[in-house]
Each structure stands twice: as C-alpha cells, then as structure tokens.
C-alpha positions in Angstrom: -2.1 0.1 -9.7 -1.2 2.3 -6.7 -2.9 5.8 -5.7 -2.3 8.2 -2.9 -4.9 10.3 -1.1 -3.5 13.0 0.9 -6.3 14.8 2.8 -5.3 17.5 4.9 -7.7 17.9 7.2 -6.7 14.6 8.5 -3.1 15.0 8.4 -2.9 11.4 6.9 -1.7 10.2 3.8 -3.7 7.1 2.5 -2.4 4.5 -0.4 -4.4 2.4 -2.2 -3.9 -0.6 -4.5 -6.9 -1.8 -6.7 -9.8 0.6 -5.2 -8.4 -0.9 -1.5 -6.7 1.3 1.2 -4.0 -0.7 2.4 -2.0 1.7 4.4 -2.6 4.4 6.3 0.6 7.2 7.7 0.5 10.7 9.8 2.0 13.4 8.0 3.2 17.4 8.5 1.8 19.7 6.2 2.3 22.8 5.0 2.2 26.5 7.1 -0.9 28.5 6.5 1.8 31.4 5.0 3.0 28.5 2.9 0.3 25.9 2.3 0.4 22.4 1.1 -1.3 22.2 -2.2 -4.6 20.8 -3.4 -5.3 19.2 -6.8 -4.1 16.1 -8.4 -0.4 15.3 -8.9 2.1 12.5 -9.7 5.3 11.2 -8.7 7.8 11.9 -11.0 11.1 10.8 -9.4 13.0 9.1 -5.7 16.0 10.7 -4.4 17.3 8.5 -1.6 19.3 10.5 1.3 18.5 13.8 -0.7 20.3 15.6 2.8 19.2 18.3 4.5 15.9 18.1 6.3 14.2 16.0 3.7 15.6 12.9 5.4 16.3 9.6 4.1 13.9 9.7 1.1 12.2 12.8 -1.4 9.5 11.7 -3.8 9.1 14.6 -6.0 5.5 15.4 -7.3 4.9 16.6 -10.7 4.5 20.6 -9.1 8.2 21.7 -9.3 9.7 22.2 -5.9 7.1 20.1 -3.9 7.2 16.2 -2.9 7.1 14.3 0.2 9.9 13.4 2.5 10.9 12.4 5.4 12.2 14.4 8.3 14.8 15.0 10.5 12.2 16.2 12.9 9.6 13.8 13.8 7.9 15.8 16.5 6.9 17.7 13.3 4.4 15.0 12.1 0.9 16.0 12.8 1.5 19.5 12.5 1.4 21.8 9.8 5.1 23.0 9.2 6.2 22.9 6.3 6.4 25.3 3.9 4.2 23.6 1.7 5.4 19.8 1.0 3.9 16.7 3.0 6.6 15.0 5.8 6.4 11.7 6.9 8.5 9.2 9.6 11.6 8.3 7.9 10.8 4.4 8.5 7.0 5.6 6.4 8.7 7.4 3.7 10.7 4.3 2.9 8.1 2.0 2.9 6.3 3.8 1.0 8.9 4.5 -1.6 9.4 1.0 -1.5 5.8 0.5 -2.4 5.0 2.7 -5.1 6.5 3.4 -8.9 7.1 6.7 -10.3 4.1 7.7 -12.0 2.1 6.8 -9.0 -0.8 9.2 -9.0 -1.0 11.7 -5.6 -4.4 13.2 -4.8 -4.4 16.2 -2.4 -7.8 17.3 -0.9 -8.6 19.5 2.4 
C-alpha cells in the first residue's frame, strides 16, 4: 500500500510503502496568486505525454483540474510556479507513475 506526502514548505514530495518512506523528489508548487492545495486527495487517473507543459506524465488528483506532472521546465523545480499543481523532473514523474496505482492516496500539508 502506497501514500504520498506532499509538504510544501519543503518543496518535496515523499512516497511511502507500508509506514516506510522510500523515496524522496523536489517539486514546484503553486504561486501565492494561485496556490497549491492542502488537504487529502487521491489519484484518480495517468495520462502519459498529456503535451503541453505537463511533460511526459499527468497524474490527476481527485480535485478537478489539479495533479502532478512533469515539466518542460526544470529550472522550475524548487520554486513555487505553478498555478496551483505540483511539477516534478520528467525522469521523477515517471518513476513515480511507474510506482504507484490509481487510487494512491496524496496528502498535501504546508
């Protein structure tokens, strides 16, 4: 059973299988005008190659119009960005949607 912890403060995204991190990636957040948002989510679907600047993966998250994704922009990573969804390294978002099913619960915390 996988879990994700985003906390923003950190700017990391953490993943967890049975109660033990095992991964650990940067992320890009959302603007203060357009923040990322806190509260308890879930993955609800993968779009490979979505285009655009979502890169080569979007993992949508049961609040419509949010998920993560990669980015055609990776000096963006670290930063808060976005206009309210959580970027990752292209190679980061694949490995992570690689790693976790749909249904995967998403915790975001400051």
């Amino acid at each position: 059973m996988y879990s994700i912890i985003l906390s923003l403060d950190k700017r990391q995204l953490y993943v967890f299988g049975d109660n033990q991190m095992i991964r650990t990636y940067p992320v890009g957040i959302g603007k203060d005008a357009t923040p990322t948002p806190i509260g308890s989510y879930r993955i609800i679907d993968k779009v490979p190659n979505p285009g655009g600047v979502f890169g080569v993966m979007w993992l949508g998250l049961s609040i419509p119009k949010y998920g993560i994704h990669g980015t055609n922009n990776p000096q963006s990573i670290g930063k808060q960005v976005s206009k309210g969804c959580i970027r990752m390294h292209n190679k980061d978002v694949l490995d992570l949607a690689r790693m976790i099913p749909i249904g995967t619960s998403v915790t975001i915390r400051k």
